[in-house]
N, C-alpha and C positions, 0 to 999 in steps of 0.2 A: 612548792615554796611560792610565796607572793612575790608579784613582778618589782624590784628595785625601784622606788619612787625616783624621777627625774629631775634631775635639778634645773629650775629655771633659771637660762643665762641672761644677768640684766646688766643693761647699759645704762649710766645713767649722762645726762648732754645738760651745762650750765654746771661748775664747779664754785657757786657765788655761795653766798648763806644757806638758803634752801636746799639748794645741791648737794653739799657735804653733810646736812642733816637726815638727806633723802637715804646717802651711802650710810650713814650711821646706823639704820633702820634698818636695811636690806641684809646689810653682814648680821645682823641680829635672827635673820629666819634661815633654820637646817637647808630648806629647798631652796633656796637663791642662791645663785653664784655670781659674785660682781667680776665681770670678764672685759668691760670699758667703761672708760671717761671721758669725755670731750669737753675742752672750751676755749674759744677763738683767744686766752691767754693762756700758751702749752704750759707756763711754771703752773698754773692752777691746775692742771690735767695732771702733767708729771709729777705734782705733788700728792693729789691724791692718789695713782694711779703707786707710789712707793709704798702708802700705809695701807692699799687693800688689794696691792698684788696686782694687779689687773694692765691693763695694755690703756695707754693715753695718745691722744691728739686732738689736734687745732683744729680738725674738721670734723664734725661729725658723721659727715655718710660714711667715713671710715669704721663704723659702728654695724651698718645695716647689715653687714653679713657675717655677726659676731653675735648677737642678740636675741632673744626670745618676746623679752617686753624691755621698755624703755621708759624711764622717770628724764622731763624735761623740766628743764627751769632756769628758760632761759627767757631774755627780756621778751614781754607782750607782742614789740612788734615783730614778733622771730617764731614766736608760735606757730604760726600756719604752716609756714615751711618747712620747717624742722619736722612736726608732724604729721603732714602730708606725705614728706617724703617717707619715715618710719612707716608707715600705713600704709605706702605703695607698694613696699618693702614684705607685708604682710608681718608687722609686729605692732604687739598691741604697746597701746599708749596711755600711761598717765602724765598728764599736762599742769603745771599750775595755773591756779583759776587768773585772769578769767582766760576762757578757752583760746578767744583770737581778740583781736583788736575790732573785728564787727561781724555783724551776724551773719551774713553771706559767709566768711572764712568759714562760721561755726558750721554750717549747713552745707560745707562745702566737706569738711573733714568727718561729722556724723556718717554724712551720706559715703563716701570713703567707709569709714569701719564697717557699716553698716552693710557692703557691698562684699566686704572681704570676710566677713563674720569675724571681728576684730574688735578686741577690749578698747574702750575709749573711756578713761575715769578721767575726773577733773579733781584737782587738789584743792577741796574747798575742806578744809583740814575743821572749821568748825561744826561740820554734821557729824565729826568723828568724837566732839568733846562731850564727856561721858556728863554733863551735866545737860547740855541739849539731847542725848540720845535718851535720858531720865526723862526729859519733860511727854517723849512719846507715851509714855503710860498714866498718865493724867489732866494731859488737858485736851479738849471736846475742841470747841468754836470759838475760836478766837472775834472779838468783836473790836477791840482796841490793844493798838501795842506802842510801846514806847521802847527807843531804841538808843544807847550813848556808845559808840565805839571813838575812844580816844586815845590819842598816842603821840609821845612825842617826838618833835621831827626827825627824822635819817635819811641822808640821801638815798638811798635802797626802796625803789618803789616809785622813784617820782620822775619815772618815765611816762605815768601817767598821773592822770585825777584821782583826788580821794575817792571819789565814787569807783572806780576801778583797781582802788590800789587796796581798800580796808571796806568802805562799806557795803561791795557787792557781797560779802560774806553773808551778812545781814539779810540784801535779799533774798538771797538762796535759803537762808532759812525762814523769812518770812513767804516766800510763795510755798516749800512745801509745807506749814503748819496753816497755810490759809486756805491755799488750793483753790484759787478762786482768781478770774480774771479781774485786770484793772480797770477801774472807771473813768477816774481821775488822778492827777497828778500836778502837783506843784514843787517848785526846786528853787533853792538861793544860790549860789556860792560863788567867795571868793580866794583869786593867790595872797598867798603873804610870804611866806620864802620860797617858792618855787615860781616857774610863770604857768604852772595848772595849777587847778583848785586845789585847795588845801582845808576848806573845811566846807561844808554843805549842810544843808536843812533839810531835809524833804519830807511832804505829805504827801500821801498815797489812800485815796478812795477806793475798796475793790469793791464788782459787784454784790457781793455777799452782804455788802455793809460795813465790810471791817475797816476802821481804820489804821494806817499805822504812819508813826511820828518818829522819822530815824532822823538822828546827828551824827557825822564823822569828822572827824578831826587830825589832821596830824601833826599841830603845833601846840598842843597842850601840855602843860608842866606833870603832869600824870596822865598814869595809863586807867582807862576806864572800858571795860569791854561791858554792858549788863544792856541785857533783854527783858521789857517787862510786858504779861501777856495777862490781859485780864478777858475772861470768857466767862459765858453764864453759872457756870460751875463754881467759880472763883479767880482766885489771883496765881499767877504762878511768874517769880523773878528768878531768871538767869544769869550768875554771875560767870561768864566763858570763863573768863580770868583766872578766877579763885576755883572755877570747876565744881558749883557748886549750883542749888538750887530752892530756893524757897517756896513751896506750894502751900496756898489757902485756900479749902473747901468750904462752900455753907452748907450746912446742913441744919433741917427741922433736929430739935432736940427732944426728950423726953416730956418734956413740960408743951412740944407743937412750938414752940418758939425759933426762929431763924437763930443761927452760932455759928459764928467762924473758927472752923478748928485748921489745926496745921496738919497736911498728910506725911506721912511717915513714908518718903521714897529712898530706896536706894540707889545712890548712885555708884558709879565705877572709879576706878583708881588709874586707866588703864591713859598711857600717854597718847594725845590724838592721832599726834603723827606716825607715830608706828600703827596703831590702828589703821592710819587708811592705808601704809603700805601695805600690812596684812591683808585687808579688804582687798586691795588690788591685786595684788599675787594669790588670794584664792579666787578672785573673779576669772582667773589667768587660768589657772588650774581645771576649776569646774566649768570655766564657756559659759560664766551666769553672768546678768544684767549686773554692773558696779552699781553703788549704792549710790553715787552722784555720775549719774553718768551724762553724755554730752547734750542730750536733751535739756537736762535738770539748766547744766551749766549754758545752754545757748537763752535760756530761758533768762535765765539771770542777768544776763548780756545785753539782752534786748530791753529789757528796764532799766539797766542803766543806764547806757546809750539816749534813750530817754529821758532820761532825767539830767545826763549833759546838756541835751537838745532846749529841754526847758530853762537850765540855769542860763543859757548864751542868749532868749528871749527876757528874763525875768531883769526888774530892773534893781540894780545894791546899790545900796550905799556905804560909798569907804569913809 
């Protein structure tokens, strides 16, 4: 008879919005077992901890020897610690992005898993939406991109900057469809209901040549998430949002004449976020590389930190 598969015991630490989407996800796979909760308010613990069974508290390292992998998401400046400690622990970790509040933390917790041969995924939930994972089968070289992620305001997030609260998504998908170092860079941004930025401009040169033109926002009367990626092939528009995708190829026609036709992709149906918890509980499983893993995500860190660095030099006008 084949050996009893094992169920993985997950803890998940921050019981905020994310948190109880993360548990929603997890009781959804046969091999998870949700066994803890933590968050420094025990009614949010002991409230979840009633609808999924599981053991609750204030503290988290009350977690560490109850656990297999652990979902955190808790505030930015809580990262490092939280999952240093689980990773000292010898439990793998998925984190919400971005990883730490600065790059040393990131290369501080990498180099940790790395040492303990320990899962380290970063919850950058939009590599999981099946209309960016579409666009992997059609576009070549990116040469210019435009970018609009808009949303409108919620206190939830603005413990830090837009650049770390919404648009580092962006980057993380613009360095892996560019793949290429940067050359240059410029940044605007100003507060308008919070005292960090709140909406930002940024151009980015990379050596390739590409360039790419992102906007973020979190005071907009609507939501607008769309990536537009034009490469020598053609055009291709991401709507994350809508989870959708527009591709245009040129192609010589019959007649030797240039024609833009539309390509015919399939995309998925498949929700993101369970996706990546899926992804992480098989990376968990097989000991394989996660698909955003802390590299991807220190990466993504380090440009924006940058691109705070240049708005606090750049001069605005209110």
């Amino acid at each position: 008879m084949p050996a009893e598969k094992k169920n993985i015991k997950i803890g998940v630490v921050g019981i905020g919005h994310l948190g109880k989407y993360h548990l929603q996800k997890y009781r959804k796979l046969d091999n998870c077992e949700i066994v803890g909760v933590a968050d420094t308010i025990l009614e949010h613990a002991q409230e979840a901890a009633k609808n999924y069974g599981c053991f609750a508290s204030a503290d988290y390292r009350d977690l560490l020897d109850k656990v297999d992998a652990v979902s955190i998401a808790v505030p930015t400046g809580e990262h490092f610690k939280v999952a240093a400690d689980f990773l000292a622990a010898g439990i793998d970790v998925l984190i919400e992005k971005p990883i730490c509040s600065t790059v040393s933390e990131a290369d501080r917790l990498i180099d940790l898993a790395r040492k303990k041969n320990l899962i380290l995924q970063v919850g950058f939930v939009e590599r999981f939406n099946p209309a960016v994972m579409a666009l992997e089968k059609v576009i070549t070289r990116p040469v210019f991109i435009e970018v609009h992620r808009l949303h409108p305001f919620f206190e939830r997030g603005t413990d830090v900057d837009v650049v770390l609260d919404l648009m580092i998504h962006d980057l993380d998908i613009i360095l892996k469809f560019v793949n290429s170092q940067v050359k240059s860079l410029d940044a605007v941004g100003v507060p308008v209901l919070s005292d960090k930025i709140d909406i930002s401009n940024v151009r980015i040169s990379f050596d390739c040549g590409c360039i790419a033109n992102i906007t973020a926002s979190r005071i907009s009367a609507k939501t607008m998430q769309k990536i537009r990626f034009f490469s020598p092939e053609g055009y291709h528009s991401v709507d994350c949002q809508k989870r959708e995708i527009l591709s245009l190829n040129k192609i010589i026609n019959s007649e030797g004449r240039q024609q833009i036709v539309q390509n015919n992709i399939e995309v998925g149906s498949h929700d993101p976020l369970e996706e990546e918890i899926r992804s992480f509980v098989e990376a968990v499983c097989n000991r394989t590389k996660p698909l955003v893993s802390g590299e991807d995500a220190r990466e993504s860190l380090n440009l924006a930190i940058e691109i705070v660095d240049k708005m606090k030099t750049s001069e605005v006008l209110y």
